[in-house]
C-alpha positions in Angstrom: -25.0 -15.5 -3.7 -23.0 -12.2 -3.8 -24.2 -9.0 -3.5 -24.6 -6.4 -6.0 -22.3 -3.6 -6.0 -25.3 -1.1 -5.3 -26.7 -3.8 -2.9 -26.2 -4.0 1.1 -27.7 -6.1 3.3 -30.4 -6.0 5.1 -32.4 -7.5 8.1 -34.3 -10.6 7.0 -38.0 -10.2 5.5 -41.3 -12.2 7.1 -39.9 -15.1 5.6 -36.5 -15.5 7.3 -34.9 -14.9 4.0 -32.4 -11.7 3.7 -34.0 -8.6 1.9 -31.8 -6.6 0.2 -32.2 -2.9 -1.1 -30.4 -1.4 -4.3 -28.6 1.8 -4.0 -31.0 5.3 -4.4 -31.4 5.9 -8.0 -29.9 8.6 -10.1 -33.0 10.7 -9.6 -32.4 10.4 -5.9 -36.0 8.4 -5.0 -35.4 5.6 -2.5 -34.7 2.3 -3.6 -37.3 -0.5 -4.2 -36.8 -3.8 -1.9 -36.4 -7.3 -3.2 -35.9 -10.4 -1.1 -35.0 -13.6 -3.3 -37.4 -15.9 -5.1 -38.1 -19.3 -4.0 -35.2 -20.2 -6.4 -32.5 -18.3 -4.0 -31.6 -16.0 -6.5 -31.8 -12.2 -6.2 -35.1 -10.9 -7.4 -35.1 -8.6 -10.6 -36.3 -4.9 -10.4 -39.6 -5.5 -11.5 -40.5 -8.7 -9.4 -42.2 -7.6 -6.8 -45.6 -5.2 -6.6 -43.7 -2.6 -4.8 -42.9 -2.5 -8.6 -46.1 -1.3 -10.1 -47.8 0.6 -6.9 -47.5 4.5 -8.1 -48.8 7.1 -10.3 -48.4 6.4 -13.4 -49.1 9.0 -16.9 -49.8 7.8 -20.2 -47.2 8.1 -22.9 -48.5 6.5 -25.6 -51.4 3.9 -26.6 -51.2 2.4 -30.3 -53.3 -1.1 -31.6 -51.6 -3.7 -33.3 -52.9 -6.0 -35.8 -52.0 -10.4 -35.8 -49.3 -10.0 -38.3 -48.1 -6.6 -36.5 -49.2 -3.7 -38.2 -49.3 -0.8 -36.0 -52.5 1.3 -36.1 -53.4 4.4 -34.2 -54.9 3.8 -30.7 -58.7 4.5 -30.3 -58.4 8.1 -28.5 -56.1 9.4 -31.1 -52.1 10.3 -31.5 -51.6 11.9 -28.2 -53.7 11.1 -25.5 -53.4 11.8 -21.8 -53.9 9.3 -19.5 -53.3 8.0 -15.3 -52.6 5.0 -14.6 -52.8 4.6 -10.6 -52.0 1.0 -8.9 -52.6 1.5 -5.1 -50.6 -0.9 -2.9 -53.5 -2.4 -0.9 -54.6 -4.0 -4.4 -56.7 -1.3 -5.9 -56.6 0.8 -9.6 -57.9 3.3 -11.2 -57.5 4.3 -15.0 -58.5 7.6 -16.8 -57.5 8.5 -20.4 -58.7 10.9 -22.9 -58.3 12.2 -26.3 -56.4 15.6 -26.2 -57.4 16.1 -30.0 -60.4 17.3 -31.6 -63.4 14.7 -31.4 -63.7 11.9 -34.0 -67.2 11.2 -34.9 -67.6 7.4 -33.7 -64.4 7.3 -31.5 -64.1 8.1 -27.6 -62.9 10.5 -26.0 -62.6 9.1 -22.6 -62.2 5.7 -21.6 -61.8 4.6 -17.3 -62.4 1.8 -15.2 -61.4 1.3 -11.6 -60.7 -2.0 -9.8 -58.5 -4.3 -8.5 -55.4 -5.5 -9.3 -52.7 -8.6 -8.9 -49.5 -9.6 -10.3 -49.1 -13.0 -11.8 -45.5 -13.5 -12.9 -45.1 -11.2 -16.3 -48.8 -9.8 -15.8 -51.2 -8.1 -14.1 -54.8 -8.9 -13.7 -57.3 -5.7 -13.5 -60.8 -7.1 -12.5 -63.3 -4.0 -13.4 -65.2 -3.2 -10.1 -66.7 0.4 -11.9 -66.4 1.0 -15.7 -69.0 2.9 -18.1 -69.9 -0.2 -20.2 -71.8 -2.5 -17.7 -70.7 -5.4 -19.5 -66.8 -4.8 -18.4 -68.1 -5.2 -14.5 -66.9 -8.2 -13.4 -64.2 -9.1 -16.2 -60.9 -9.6 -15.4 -58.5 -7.9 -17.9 -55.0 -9.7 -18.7 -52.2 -7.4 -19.3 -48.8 -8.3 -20.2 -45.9 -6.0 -18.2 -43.2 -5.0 -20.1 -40.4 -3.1 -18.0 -39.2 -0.8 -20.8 -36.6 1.0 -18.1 -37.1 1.9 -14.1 -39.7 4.5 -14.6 -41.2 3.0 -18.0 -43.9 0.5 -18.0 -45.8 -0.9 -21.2 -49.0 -2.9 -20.9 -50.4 -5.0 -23.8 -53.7 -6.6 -23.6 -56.7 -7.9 -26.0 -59.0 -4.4 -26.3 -62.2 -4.4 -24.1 -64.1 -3.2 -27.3 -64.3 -3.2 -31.2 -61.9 -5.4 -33.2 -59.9 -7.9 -30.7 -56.8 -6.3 -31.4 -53.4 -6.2 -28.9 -53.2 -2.5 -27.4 -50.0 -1.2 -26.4 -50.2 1.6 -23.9 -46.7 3.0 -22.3 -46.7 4.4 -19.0 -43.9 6.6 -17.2 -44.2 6.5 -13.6 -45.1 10.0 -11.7 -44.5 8.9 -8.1 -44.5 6.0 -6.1 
């Protein structure tokens, strides 16, 4: 295995195996570590939970139908939103309509939690939520890396038609 240009070694992790950390990137934040997979091979930028833990803001959140038809999300064209994934495991999410209020549509939606990677998702399990019938639940959520700071998470909605929701995240801080 050969390093990266942007790569240098590094002491070895818990495991024995040799961490490695990528160059700063072009915003000047420190570098994420990796450490290989089980396979040997390098791990990608988004395979560890280093990965997720931050801030995160909503930039967009749009439903989409079975046979793909895009539909405006449930708080309206431009919500606001935070998205937080703590590294000891919690989360917290907070999003609101920045529009005018629709008679029979939200205007906020939250629920806090937990939180665990597993492979190409993440698991929230809803620990405080206003609908008492989320408590418990764990929600599935595909991750899609868009780019470093951009995150998209698609998952079945939690009310209303079972629909896929698409929300894109950009990442505040780490």
């Amino acid at each position: 295995m050969h390093p990266t240009p942007t790569a240098q070694r590094t002491a070895p992790d818990s495991t024995g195996r040799e961490a490695r950390r990528t160059a700063p990137d072009s915003t000047g934040r420190a570098a994420r570590r990796t450490a290989p997979d089980t396979t040997g091979r390098a791990a990608g930028p988004w395979d560890t939970d280093e990965d997720l833990t931050g801030v995160w803001s909503l930039r967009s959140f749009h439903d989409l139908d079975d046979d793909g038809t895009v539909h405006e999300g449930p708080l309206g064209p431009a919500p606001t939103g935070l998205l937080v994934y703590a590294p000891g495991g919690r989360l917290s999410v907070t999003m609101m309509r920045t529009g005018p209020a629709q008679p029979g549509r939200p205007d906020y939606m939250s629920y806090a939690g937990t939180w665990r990677r597993d492979g190409d998702r993440v698991v929230h399990t809803i620990d405080l939520a206003p609908e008492r019938s989320w408590l418990g639940t764990d929600q599935i959520r595909d991750l899609v890396f868009v780019a470093r700071d951009e995150l998209e998470l698609r998952g079945r909605a939690l009310v209303g038609r079972p629909q896929l929701r698409v929300l894109r995240w950009h990442r505040v801080t780490d």
